[in-house]
KENUVEX-407224 format. One record per atom (N, C-alpha, C): residue number from 0; residue in one letter; atom name; x, y, z. Coordinates in nm, 2 decimals. Layout:
N
nudren n NUM res a atom CA xx X yy Y zz Z
...
***
This chain:
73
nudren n 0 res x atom N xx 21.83 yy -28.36 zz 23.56
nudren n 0 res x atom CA xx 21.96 yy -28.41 zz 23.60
nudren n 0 res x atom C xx 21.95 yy -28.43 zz 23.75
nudren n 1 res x atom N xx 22.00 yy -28.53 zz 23.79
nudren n 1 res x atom CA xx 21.98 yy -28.58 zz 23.95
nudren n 1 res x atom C xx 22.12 yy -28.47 zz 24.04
nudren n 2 res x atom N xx 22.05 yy -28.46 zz 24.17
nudren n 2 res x atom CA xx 22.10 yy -28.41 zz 24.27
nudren n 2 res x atom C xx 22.16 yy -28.45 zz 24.35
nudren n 3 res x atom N xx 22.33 yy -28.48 zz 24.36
nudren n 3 res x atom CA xx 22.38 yy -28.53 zz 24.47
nudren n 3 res x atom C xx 22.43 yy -28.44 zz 24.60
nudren n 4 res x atom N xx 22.40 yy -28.51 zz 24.70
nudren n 4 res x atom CA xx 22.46 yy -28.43 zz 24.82
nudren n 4 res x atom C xx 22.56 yy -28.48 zz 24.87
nudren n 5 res x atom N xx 22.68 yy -28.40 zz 24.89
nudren n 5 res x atom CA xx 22.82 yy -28.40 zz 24.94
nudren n 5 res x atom C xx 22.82 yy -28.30 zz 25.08
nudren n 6 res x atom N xx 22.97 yy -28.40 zz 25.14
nudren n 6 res x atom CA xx 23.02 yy -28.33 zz 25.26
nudren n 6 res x atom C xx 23.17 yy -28.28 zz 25.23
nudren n 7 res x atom N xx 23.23 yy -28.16 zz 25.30
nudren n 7 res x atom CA xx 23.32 yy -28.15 zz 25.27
nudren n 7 res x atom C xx 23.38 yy -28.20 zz 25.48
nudren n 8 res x atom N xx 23.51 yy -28.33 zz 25.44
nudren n 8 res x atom CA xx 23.55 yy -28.35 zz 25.56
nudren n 8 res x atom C xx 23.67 yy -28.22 zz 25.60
nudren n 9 res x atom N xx 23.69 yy -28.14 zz 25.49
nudren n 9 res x atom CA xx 23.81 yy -28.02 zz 25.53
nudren n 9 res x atom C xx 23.74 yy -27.95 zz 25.69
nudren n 10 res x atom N xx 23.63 yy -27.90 zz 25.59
nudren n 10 res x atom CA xx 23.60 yy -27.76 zz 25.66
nudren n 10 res x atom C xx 23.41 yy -27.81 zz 25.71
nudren n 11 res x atom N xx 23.37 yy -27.91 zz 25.69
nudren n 11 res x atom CA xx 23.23 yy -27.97 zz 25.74
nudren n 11 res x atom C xx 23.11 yy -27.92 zz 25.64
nudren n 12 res x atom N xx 23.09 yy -27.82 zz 25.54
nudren n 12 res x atom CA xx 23.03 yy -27.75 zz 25.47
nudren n 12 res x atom C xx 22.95 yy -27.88 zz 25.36
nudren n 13 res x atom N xx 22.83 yy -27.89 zz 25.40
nudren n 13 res x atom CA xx 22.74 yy -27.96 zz 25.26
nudren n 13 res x atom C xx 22.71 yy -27.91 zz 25.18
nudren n 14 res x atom N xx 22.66 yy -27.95 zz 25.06
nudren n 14 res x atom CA xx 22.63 yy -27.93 zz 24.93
nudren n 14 res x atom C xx 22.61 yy -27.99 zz 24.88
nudren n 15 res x atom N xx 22.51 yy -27.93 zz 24.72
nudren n 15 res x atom CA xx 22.46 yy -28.00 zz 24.64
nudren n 15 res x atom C xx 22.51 yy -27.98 zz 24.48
nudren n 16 res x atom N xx 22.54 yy -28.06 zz 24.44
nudren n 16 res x atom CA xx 22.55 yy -28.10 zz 24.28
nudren n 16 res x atom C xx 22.48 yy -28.13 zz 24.16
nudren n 17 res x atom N xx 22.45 yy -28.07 zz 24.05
nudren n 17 res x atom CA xx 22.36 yy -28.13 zz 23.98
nudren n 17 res x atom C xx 22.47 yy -28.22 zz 23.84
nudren n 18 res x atom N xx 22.44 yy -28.32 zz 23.85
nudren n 18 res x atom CA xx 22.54 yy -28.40 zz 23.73
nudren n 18 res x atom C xx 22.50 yy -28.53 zz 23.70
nudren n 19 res x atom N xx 22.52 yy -28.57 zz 23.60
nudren n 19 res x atom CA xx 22.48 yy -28.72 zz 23.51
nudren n 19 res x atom C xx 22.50 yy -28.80 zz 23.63
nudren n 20 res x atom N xx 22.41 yy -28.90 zz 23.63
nudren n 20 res x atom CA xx 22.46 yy -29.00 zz 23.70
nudren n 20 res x atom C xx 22.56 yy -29.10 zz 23.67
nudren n 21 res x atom N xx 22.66 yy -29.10 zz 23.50
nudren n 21 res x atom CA xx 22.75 yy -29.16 zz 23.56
nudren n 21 res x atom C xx 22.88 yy -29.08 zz 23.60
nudren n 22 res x atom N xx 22.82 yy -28.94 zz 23.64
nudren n 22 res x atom CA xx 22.94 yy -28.89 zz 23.71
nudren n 22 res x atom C xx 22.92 yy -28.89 zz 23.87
nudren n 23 res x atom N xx 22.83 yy -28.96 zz 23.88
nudren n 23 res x atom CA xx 22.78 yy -28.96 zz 24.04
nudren n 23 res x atom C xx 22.87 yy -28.95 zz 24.13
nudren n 24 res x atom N xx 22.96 yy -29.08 zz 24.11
nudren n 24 res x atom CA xx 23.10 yy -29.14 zz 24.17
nudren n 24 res x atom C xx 23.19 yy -29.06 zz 24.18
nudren n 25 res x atom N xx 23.24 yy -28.96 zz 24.04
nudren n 25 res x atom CA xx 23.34 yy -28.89 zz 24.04
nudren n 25 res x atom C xx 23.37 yy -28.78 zz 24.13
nudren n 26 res x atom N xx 23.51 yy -28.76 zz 24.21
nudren n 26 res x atom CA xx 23.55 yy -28.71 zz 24.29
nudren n 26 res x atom C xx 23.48 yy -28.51 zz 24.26
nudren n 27 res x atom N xx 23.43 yy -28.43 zz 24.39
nudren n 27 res x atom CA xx 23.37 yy -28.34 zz 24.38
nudren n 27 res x atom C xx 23.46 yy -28.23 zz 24.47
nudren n 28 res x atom N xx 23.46 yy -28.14 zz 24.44
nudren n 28 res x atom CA xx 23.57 yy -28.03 zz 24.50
nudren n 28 res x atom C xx 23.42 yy -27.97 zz 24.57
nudren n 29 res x atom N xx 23.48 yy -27.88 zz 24.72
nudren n 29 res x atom CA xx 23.34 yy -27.78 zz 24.78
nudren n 29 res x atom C xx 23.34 yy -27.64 zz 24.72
nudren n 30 res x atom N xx 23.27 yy -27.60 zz 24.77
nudren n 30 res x atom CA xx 23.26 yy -27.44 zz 24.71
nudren n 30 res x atom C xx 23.35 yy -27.38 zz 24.77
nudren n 31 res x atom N xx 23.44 yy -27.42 zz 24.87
nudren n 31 res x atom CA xx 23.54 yy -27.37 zz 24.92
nudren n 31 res x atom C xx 23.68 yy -27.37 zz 24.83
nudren n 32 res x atom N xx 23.69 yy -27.50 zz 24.78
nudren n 32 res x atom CA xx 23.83 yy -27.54 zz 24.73
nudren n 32 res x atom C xx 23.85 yy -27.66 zz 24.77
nudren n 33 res x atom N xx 23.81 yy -27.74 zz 24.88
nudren n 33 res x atom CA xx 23.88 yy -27.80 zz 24.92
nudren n 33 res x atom C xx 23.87 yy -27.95 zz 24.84
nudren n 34 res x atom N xx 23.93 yy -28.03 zz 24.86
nudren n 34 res x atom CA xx 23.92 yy -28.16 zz 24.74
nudren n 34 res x atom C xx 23.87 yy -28.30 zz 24.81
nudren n 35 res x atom N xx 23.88 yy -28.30 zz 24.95
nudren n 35 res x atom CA xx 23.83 yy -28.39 zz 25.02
nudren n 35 res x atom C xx 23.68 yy -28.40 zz 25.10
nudren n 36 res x atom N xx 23.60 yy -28.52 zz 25.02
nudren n 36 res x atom CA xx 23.45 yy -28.44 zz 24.98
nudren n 36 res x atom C xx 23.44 yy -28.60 zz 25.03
nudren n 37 res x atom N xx 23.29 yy -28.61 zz 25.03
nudren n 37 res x atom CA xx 23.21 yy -28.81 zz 25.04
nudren n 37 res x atom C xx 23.10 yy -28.74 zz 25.00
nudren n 38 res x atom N xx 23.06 yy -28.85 zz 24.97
nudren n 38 res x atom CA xx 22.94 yy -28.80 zz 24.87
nudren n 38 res x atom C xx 22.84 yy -28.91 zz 24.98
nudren n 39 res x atom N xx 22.69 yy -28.84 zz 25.01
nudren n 39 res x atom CA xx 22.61 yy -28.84 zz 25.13
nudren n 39 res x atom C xx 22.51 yy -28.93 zz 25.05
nudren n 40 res x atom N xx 22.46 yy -29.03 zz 25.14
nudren n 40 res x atom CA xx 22.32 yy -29.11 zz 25.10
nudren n 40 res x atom C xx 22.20 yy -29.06 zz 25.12
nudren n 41 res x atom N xx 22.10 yy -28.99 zz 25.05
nudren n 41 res x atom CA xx 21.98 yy -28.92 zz 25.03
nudren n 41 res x atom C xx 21.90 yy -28.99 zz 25.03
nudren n 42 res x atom N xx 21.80 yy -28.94 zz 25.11
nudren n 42 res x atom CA xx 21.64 yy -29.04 zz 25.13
nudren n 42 res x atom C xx 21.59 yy -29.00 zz 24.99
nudren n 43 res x atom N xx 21.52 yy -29.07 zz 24.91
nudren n 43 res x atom CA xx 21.44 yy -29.01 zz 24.79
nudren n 43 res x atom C xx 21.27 yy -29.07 zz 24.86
nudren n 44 res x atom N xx 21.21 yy -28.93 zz 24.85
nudren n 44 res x atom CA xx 21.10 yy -28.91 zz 24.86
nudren n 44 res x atom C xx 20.99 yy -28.90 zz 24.73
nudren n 45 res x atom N xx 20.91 yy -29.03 zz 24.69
nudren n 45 res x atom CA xx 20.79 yy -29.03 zz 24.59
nudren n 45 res x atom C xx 20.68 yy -29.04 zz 24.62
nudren n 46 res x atom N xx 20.61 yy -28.88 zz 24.62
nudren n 46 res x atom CA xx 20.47 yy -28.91 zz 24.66
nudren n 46 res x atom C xx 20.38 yy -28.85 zz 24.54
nudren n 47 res x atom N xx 20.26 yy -28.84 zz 24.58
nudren n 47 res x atom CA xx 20.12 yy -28.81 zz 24.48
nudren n 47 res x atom C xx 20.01 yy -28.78 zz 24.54
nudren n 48 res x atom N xx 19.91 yy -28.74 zz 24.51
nudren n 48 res x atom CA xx 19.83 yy -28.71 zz 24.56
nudren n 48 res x atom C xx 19.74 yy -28.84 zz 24.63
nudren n 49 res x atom N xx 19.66 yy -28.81 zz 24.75
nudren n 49 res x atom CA xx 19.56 yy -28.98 zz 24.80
nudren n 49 res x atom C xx 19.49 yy -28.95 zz 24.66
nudren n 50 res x atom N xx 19.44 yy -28.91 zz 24.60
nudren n 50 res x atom CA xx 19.36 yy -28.97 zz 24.51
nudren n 50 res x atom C xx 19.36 yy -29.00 zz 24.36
nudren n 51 res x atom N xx 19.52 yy -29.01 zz 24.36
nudren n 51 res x atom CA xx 19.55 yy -29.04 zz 24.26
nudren n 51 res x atom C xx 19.60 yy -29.21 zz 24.18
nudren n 52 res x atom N xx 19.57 yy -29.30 zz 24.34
nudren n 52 res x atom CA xx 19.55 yy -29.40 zz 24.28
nudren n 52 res x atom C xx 19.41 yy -29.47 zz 24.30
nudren n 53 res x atom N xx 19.37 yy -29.62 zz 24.25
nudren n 53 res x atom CA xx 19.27 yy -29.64 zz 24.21
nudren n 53 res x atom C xx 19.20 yy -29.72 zz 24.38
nudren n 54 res x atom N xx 19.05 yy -29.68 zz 24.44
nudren n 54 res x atom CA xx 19.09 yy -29.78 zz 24.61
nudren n 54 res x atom C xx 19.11 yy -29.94 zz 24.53
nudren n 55 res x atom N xx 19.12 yy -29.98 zz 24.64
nudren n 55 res x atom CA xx 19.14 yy -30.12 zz 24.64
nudren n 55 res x atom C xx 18.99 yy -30.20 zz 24.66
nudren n 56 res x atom N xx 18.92 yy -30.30 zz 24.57
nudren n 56 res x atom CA xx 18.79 yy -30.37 zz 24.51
nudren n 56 res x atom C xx 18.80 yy -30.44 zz 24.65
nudren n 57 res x atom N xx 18.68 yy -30.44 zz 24.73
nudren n 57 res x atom CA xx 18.65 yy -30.55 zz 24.83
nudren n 57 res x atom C xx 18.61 yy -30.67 zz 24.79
nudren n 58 res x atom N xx 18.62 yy -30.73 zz 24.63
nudren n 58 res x atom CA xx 18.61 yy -30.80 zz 24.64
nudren n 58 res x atom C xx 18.48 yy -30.88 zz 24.63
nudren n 59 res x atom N xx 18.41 yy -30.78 zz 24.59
nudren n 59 res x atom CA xx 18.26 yy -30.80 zz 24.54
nudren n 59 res x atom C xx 18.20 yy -30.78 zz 24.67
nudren n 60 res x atom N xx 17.98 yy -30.81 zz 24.69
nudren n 60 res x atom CA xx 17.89 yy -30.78 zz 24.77
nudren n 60 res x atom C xx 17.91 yy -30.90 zz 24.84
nudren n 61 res x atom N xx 17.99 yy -31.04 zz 24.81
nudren n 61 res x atom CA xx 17.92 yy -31.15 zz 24.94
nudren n 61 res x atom C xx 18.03 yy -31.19 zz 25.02
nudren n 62 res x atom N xx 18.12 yy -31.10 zz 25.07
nudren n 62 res x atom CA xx 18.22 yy -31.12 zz 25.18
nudren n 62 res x atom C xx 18.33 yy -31.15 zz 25.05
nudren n 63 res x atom N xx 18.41 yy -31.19 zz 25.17
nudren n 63 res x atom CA xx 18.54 yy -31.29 zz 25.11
nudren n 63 res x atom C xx 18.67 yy -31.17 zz 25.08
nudren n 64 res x atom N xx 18.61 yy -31.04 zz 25.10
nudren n 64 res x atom CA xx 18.74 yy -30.98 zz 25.08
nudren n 64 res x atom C xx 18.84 yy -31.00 zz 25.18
nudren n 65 res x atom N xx 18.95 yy -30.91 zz 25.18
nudren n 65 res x atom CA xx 19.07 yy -30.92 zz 25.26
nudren n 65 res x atom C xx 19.05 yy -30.82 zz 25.33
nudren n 66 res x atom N xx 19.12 yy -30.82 zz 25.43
nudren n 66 res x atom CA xx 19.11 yy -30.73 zz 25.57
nudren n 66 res x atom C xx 19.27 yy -30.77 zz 25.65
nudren n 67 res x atom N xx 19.38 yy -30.65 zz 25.59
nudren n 67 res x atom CA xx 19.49 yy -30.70 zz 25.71
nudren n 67 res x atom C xx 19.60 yy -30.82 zz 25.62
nudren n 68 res x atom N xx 19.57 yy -30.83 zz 25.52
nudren n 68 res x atom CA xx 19.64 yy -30.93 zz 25.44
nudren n 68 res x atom C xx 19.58 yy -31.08 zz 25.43
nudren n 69 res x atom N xx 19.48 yy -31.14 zz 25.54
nudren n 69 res x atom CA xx 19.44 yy -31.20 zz 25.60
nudren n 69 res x atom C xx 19.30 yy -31.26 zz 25.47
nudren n 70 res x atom N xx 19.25 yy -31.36 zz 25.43
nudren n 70 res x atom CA xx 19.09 yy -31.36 zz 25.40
nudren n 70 res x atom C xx 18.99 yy -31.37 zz 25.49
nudren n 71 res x atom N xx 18.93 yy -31.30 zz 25.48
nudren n 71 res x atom CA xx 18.79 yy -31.33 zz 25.58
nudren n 71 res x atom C xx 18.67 yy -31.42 zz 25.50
nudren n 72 res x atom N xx 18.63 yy -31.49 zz 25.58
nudren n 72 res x atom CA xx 18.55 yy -31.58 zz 25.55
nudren n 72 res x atom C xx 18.41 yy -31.55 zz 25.54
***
């Protein structure tokens, strides 16, 4: 279940929620009480391990790969 992070503008206190995402939107009370909350935009971080994708083919032994986005000749 996804994790939203909320502010409370009462008293300044953040926090976290876990709930369906189509309750994402739905108004959130803080741990305090209070009812006047905004709900905070989160960086989502997806990583893996370096070797868990495949390198990238040069493109065979007689040149011609890419270097930089660029072809080399």
């Amino acid at each position: 279940m996804p994790r939203y992070e909320y502010r409370c503008r009462s008293c300044g206190d953040t926090f976290e929620l876990s709930r369906p995402m189509a309750e994402s939107s739905a108004p959130a009370s803080c741990p305090v009480g209070h009812e006047d909350t905004v709900k905070l935009l989160s960086a989502v971080a997806v990583g893996g391990s370096a070797g868990s994708a495949p390198a990238p083919s040069s493109g065979g032994g007689g040149g011609g790969g890419c270097c930089g986005g660029g072809c080399c000749g």
